[in-house]
MARBATI-272177 format. One record per residue (C-alpha): residue number from 0; residue in three letters; y, x, z. Coordinates in steps of 0.5 Angstrom, whole numbers. Last residue first. Layout:
N
pos->NUM; code->Ala; Y->Y; X->X; Z->Z
...
END
This chain:
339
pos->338; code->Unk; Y->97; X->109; Z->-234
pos->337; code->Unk; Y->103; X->107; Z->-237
pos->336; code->Unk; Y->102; X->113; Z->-242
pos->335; code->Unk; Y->95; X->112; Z->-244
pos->334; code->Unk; Y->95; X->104; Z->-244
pos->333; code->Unk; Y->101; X->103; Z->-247
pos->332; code->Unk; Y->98; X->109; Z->-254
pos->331; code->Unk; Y->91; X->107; Z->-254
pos->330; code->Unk; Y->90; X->100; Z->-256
pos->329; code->Unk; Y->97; X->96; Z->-255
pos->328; code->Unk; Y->99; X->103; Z->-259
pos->327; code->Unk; Y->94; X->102; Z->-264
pos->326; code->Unk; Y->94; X->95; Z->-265
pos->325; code->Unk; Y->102; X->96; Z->-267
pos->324; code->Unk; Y->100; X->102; Z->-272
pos->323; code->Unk; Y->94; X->98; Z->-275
pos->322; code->Unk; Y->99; X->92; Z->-277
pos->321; code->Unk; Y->104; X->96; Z->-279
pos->320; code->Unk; Y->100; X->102; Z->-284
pos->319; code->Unk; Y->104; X->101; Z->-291
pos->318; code->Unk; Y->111; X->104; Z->-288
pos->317; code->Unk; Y->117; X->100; Z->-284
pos->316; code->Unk; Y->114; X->100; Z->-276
pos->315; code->Unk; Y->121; X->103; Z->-274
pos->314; code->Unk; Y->117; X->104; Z->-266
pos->313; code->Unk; Y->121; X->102; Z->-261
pos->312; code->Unk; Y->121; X->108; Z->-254
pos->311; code->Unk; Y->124; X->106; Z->-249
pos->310; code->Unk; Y->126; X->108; Z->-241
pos->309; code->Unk; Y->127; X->116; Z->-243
pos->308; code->Unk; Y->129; X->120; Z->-238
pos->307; code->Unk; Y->126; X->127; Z->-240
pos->306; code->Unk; Y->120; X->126; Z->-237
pos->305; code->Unk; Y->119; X->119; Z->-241
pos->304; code->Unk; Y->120; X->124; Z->-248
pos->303; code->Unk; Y->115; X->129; Z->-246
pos->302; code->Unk; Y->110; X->123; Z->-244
pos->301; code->Unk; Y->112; X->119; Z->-250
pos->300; code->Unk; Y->111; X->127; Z->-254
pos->299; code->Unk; Y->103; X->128; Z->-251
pos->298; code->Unk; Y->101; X->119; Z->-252
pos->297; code->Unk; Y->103; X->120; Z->-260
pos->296; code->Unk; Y->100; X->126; Z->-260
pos->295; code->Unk; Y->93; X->123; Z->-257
pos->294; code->Unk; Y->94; X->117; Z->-262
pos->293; code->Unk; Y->93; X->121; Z->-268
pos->292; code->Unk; Y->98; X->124; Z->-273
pos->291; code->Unk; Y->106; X->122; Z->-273
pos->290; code->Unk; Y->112; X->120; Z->-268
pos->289; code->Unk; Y->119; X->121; Z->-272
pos->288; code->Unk; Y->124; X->126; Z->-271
pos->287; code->Unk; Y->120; X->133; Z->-270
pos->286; code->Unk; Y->115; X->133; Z->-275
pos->285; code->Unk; Y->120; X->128; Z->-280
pos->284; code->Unk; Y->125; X->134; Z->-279
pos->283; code->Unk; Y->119; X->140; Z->-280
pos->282; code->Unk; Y->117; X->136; Z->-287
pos->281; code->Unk; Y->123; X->136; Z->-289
pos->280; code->Unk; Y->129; X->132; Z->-292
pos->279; code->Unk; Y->131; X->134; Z->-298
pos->278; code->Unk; Y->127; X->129; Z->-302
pos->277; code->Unk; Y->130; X->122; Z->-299
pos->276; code->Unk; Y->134; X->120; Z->-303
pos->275; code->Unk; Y->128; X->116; Z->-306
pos->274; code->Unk; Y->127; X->111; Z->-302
pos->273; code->Unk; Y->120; X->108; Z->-303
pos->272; code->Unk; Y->117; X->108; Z->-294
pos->271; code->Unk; Y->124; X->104; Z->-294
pos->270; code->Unk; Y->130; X->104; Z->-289
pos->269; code->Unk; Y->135; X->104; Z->-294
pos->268; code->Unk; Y->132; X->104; Z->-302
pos->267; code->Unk; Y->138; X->98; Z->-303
pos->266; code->Unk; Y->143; X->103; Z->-300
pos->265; code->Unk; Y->143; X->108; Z->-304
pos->264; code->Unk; Y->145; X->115; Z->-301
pos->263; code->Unk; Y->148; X->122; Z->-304
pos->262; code->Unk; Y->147; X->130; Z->-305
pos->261; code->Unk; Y->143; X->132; Z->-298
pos->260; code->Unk; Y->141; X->139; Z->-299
pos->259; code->Unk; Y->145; X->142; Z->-294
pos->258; code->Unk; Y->143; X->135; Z->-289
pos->257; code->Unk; Y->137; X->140; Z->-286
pos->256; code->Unk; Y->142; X->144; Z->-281
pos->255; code->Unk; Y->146; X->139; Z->-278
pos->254; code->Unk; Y->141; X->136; Z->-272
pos->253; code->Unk; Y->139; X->143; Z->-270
pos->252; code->Unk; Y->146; X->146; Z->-271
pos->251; code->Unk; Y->147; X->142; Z->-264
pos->250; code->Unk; Y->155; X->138; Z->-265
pos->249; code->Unk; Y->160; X->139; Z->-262
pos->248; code->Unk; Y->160; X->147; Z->-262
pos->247; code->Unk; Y->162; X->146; Z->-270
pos->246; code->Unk; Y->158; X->149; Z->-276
pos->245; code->Unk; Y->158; X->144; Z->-281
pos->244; code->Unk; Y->165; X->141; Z->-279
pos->243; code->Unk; Y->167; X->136; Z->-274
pos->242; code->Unk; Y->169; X->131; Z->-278
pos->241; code->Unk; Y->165; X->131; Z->-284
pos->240; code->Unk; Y->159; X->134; Z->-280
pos->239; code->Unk; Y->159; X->128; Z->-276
pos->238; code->Unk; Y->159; X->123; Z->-282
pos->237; code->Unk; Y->154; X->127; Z->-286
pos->236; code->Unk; Y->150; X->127; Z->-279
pos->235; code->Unk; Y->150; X->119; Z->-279
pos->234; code->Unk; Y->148; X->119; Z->-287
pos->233; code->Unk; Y->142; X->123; Z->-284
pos->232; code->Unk; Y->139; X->119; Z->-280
pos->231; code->Unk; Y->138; X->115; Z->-285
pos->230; code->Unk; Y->135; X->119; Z->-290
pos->229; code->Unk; Y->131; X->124; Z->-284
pos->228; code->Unk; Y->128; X->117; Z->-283
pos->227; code->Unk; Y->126; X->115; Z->-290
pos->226; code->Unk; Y->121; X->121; Z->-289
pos->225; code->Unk; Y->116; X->116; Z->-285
pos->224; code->Unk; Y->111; X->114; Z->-290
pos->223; code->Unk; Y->112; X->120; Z->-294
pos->222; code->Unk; Y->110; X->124; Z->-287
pos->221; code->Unk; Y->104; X->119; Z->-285
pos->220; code->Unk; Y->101; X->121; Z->-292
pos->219; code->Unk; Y->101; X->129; Z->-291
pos->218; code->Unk; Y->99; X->128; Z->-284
pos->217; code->Unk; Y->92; X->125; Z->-287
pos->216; code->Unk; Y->91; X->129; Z->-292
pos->215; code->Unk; Y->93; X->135; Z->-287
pos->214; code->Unk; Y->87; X->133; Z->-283
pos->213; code->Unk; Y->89; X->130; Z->-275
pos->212; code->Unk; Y->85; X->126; Z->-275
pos->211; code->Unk; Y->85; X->117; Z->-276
pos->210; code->Unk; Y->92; X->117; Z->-277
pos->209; code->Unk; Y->98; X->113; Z->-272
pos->208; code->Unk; Y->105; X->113; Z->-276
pos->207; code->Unk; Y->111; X->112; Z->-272
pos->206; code->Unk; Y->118; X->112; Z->-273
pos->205; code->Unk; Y->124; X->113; Z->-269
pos->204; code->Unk; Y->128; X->109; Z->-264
pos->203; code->Unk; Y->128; X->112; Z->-256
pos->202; code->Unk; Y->133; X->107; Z->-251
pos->201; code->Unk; Y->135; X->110; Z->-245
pos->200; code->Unk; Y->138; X->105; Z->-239
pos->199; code->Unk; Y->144; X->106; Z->-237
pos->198; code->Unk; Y->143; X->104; Z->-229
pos->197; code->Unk; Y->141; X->111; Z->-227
pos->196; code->Unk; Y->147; X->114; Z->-229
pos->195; code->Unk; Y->150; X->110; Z->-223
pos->194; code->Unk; Y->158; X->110; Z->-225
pos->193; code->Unk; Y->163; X->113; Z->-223
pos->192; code->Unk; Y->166; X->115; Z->-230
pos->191; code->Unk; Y->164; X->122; Z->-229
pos->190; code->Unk; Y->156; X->121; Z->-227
pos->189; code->Unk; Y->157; X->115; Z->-234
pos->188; code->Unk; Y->159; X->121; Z->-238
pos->187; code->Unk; Y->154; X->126; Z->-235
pos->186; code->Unk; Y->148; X->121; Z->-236
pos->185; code->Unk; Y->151; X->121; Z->-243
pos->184; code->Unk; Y->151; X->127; Z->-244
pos->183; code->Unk; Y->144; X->128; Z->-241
pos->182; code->Unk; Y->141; X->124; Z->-245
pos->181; code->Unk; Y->144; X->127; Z->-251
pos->180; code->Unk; Y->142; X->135; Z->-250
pos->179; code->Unk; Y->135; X->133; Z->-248
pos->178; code->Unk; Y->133; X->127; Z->-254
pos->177; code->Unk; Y->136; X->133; Z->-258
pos->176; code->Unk; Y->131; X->138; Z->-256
pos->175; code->Unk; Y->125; X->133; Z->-256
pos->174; code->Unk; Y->126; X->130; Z->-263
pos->173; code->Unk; Y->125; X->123; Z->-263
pos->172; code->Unk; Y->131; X->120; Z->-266
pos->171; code->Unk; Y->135; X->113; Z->-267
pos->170; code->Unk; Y->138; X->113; Z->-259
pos->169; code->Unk; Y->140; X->107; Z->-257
pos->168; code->Unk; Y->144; X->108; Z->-249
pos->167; code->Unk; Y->144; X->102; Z->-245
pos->166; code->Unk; Y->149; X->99; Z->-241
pos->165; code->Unk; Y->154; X->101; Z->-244
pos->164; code->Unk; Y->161; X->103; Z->-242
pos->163; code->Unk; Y->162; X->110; Z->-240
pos->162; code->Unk; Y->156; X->114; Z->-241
pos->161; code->Unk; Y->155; X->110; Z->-249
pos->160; code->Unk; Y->164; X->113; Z->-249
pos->159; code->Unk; Y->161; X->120; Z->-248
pos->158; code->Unk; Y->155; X->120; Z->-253
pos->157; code->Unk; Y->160; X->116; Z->-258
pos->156; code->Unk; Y->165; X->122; Z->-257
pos->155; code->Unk; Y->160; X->127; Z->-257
pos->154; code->Unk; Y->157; X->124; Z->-264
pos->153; code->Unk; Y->149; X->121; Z->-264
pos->152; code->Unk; Y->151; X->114; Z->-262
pos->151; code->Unk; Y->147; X->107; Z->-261
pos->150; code->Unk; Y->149; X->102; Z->-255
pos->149; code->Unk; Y->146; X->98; Z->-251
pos->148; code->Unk; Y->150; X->91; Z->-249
pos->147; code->Unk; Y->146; X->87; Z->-243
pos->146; code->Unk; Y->148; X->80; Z->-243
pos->145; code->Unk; Y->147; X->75; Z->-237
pos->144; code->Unk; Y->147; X->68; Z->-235
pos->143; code->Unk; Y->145; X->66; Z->-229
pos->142; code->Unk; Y->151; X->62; Z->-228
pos->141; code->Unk; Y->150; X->58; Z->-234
pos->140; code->Unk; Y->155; X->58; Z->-239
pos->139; code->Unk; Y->158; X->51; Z->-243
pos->138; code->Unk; Y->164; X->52; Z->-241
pos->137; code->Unk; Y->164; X->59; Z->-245
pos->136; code->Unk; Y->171; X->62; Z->-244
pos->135; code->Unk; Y->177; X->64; Z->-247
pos->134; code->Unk; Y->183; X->68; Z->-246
pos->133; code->Unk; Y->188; X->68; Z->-252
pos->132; code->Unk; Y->192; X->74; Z->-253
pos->131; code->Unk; Y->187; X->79; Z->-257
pos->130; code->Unk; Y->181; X->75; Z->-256
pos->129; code->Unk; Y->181; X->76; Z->-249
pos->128; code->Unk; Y->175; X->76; Z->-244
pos->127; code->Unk; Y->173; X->71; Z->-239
pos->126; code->Unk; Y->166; X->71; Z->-236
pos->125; code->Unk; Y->159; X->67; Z->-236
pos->124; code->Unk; Y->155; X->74; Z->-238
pos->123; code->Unk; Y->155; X->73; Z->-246
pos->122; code->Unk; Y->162; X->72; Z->-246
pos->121; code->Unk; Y->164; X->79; Z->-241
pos->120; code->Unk; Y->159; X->82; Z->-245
pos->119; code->Unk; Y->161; X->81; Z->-251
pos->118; code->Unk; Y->168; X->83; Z->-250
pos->117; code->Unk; Y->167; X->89; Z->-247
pos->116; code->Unk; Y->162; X->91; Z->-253
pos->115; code->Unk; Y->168; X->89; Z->-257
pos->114; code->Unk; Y->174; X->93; Z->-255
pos->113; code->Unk; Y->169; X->99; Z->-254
pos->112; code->Unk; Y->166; X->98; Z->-261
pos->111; code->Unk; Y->173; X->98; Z->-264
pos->110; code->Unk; Y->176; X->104; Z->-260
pos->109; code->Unk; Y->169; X->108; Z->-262
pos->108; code->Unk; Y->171; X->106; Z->-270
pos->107; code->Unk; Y->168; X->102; Z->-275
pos->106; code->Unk; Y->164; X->104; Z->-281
pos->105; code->Unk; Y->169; X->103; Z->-287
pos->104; code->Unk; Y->168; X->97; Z->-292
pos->103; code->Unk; Y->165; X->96; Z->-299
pos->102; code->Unk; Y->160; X->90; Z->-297
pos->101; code->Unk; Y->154; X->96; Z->-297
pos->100; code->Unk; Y->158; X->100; Z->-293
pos->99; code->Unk; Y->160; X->95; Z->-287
pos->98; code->Unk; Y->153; X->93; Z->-286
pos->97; code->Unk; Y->149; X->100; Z->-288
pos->96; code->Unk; Y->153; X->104; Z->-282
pos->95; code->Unk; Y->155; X->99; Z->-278
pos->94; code->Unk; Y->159; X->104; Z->-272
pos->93; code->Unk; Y->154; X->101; Z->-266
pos->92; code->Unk; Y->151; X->95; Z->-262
pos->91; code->Unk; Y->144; X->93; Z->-259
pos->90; code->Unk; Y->146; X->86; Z->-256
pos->89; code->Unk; Y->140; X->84; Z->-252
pos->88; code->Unk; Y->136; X->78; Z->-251
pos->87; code->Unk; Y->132; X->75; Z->-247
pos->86; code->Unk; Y->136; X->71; Z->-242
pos->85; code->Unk; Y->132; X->65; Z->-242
pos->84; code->Unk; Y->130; X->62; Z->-248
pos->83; code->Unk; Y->135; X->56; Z->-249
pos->82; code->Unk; Y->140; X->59; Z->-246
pos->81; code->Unk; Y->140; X->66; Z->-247
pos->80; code->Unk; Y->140; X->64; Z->-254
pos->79; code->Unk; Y->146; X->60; Z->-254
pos->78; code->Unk; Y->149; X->65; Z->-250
pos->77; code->Unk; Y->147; X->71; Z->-255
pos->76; code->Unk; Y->150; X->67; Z->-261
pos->75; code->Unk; Y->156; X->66; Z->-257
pos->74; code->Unk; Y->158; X->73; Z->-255
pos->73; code->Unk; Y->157; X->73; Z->-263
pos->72; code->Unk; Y->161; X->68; Z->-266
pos->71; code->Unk; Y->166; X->71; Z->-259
pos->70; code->Unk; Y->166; X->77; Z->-263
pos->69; code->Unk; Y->168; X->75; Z->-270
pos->68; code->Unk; Y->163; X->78; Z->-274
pos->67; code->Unk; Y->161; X->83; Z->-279
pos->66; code->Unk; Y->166; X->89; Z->-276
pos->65; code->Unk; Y->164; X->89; Z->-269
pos->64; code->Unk; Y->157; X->91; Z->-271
pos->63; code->Unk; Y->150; X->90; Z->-270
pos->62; code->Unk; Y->144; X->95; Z->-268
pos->61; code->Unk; Y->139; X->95; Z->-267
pos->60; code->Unk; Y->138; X->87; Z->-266
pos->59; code->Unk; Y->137; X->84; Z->-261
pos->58; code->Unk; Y->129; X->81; Z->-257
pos->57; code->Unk; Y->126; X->81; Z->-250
pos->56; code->Unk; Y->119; X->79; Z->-251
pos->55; code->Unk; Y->116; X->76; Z->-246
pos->54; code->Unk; Y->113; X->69; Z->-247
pos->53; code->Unk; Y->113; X->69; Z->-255
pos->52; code->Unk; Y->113; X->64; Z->-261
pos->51; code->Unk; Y->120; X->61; Z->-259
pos->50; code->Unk; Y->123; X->68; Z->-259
pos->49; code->Unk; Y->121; X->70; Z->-265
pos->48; code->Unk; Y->123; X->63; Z->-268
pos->47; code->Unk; Y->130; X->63; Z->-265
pos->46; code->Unk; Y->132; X->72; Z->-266
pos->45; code->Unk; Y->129; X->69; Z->-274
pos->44; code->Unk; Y->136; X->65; Z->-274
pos->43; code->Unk; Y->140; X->72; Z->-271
pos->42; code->Unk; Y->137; X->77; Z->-276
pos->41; code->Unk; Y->140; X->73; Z->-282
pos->40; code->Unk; Y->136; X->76; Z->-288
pos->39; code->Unk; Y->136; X->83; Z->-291
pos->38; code->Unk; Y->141; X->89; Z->-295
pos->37; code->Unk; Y->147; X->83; Z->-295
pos->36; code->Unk; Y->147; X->82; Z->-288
pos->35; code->Unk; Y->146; X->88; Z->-285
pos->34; code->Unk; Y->143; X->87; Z->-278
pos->33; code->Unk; Y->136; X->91; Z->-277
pos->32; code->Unk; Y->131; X->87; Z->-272
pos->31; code->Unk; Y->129; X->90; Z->-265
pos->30; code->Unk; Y->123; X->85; Z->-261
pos->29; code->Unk; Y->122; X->89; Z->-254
pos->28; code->Unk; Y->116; X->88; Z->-249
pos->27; code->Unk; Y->111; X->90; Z->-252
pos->26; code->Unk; Y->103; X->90; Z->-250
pos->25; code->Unk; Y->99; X->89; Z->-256
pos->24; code->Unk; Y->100; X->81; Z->-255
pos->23; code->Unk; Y->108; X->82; Z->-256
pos->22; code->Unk; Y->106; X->87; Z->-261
pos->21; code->Unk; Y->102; X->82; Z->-265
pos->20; code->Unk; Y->108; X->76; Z->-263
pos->19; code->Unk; Y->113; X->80; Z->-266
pos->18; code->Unk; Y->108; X->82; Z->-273
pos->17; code->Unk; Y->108; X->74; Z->-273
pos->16; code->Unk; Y->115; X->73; Z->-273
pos->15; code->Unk; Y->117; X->78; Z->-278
pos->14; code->Unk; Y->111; X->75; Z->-282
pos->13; code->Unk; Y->114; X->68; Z->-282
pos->12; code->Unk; Y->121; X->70; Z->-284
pos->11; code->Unk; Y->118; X->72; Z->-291
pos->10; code->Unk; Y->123; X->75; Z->-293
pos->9; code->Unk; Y->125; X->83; Z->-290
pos->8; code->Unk; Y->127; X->81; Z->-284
pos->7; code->Unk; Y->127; X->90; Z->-282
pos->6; code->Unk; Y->123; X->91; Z->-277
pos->5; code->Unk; Y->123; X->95; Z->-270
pos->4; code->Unk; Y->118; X->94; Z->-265
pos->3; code->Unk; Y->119; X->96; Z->-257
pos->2; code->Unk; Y->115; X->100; Z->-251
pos->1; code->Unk; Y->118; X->99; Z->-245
pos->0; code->Unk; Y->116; X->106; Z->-241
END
């Protein structure tokens, strides 16, 4: 199993890379950022310093959005990365849920990010692609370029669309269940296309809070660290059941259920151990959405999620303990699960 980070590029952009270069050192192959321009800084200038103080990290943003930058600026952007650091990046890409609602717009629709991620890729990778009647292509690309795009979806149809044309499948939970019910509609999705399902690679993405024991001190603390997860997710479930309905065969009661309380969202507390939006989400979700206790729970539920086809699990390292989180798993948590 990869293993990523996830971080936020909160100023200063040093402690982004730094953090980056521990989780390298610590046994990480992955380096993910938050994309949303006016909540966080540029993630794509520190993509560069990141990828200048480290040998192995593959880096990209989870996720970015076709609605906040032209798609060839983007292509572009990865390419010229790719060139100079050698093909280590990935496109994480989706609705753009902090990026278009912060800057006052409507999350973008499945259309939208099938045209883009086809676009991106075939830029990124060295081929043709048409900007809405103009074909371009980088001159400049090397011939062993490539851009692998991965996608973040909860909703059948976003499930349906990752299996078809994504290379990779990000998924913003570590609930057991839901892991199941998800991977296997995107596996499906991509056997009924034609596709290998083997080839879609299976990103997991949730926090986690590595404690001393197991007491209920320690748990009660690791859950407000990380209950700003459930806020989140639960912005995306909001969406879902607005077009499905709160009880709908679409969509598993077990990812809808715990949003009833929900009764608004402010985005400057997005991702955040303070947020304060987040007091209806129960302690049973962040049990069940996030990885918490010591590190042999840890290393029980990665095996649970390996086994069910998981090739990634990327930590969310936004709470008072980032440092110890990432020694512990290069420590403890790899070692055990990669054997």
């Amino acid at each position: 199993m990869d293993f990523g980070l996830v971080l936020q590029t909160d100023p200063p952009a040093s402690k982004v890379v730094e953090l980056m270069k521990r989780a390298e050192d610590n046994g990480f192959t992955y380096g993910w950022t938050f994309d949303s321009a006016v909540l966080w800084q540029e993630p794509f200038v520190i993509y560069s310093q990141i990828l200048a103080h480290t040998s192995r990290l593959t880096v990209g943003p989870m996720v970015t959005n076709p609605g906040t930058r032209t798609w060839e600026v983007t292509a572009s952007t990865f390419a010229t990365l790719n060139d100079m650091f050698g093909n280590r990046t990935v496109c994480g890409i989706g609705r753009g849920d902090s990026a278009m609602r912060v800057a006052g717009r409507h999350p973008n629709t499945l259309a939208r990010i099938s045209e883009a991620m086809k676009v991106i890729r075939a830029l990124g990778s060295g081929q043709e692609a048409d900007l809405g009647g103009t074909v371009v292509r980088f001159p400049w690309i090397k011939d062993d370029a490539r851009l692998p795009v991965w996608m973040a979806a909860y909703g059948p149809k976003a499930l349906k669309m990752t299996g078809e044309e994504a290379d990779g499948f990000i998924l913003q939970l570590a609930d057991l269940y839901l892991t199941e019910y998800m991977v296997k509609a995107v596996k499906r999705a991509a056997t009924d296309a034609g596709r290998d399902p083997a080839e879609v690679k299976i990103c997991v993405a949730a926090p986690a809070y590595v404690t001393e024991d197991d007491s209920p001190e320690a748990l009660a603390h690791a859950r407000e660290q990380c209950r700003w997860f459930g806020g989140m997710v639960g912005n995306h479930v909001a969406d879902l059941v607005s077009k499905y309905g709160e009880h709908s065969a679409a969509v598993p009661d077990e990812l809808t259920d715990y949003i009833k309380s929900r009764e608004g969202y402010d985005y400057s507390h997005h991702g955040r151990a303070d947020n304060p939006d987040t007091a209806f989400v129960p302690d049973e979700i962040v049990d069940r959405f996030c990885l918490i206790g010591p590190a042999e729970k840890h290393i029980e539920k990665l095996t649970a999620l390996r086994e069910l086809g998981v090739d990634q699990f990327a930590v969310y390292d936004m709470h008072d303990a980032r440092e110890a989180t990432i020694d512990a798993y290069g420590t403890t948590v790899i070692p055990a699960v990669n054997g």
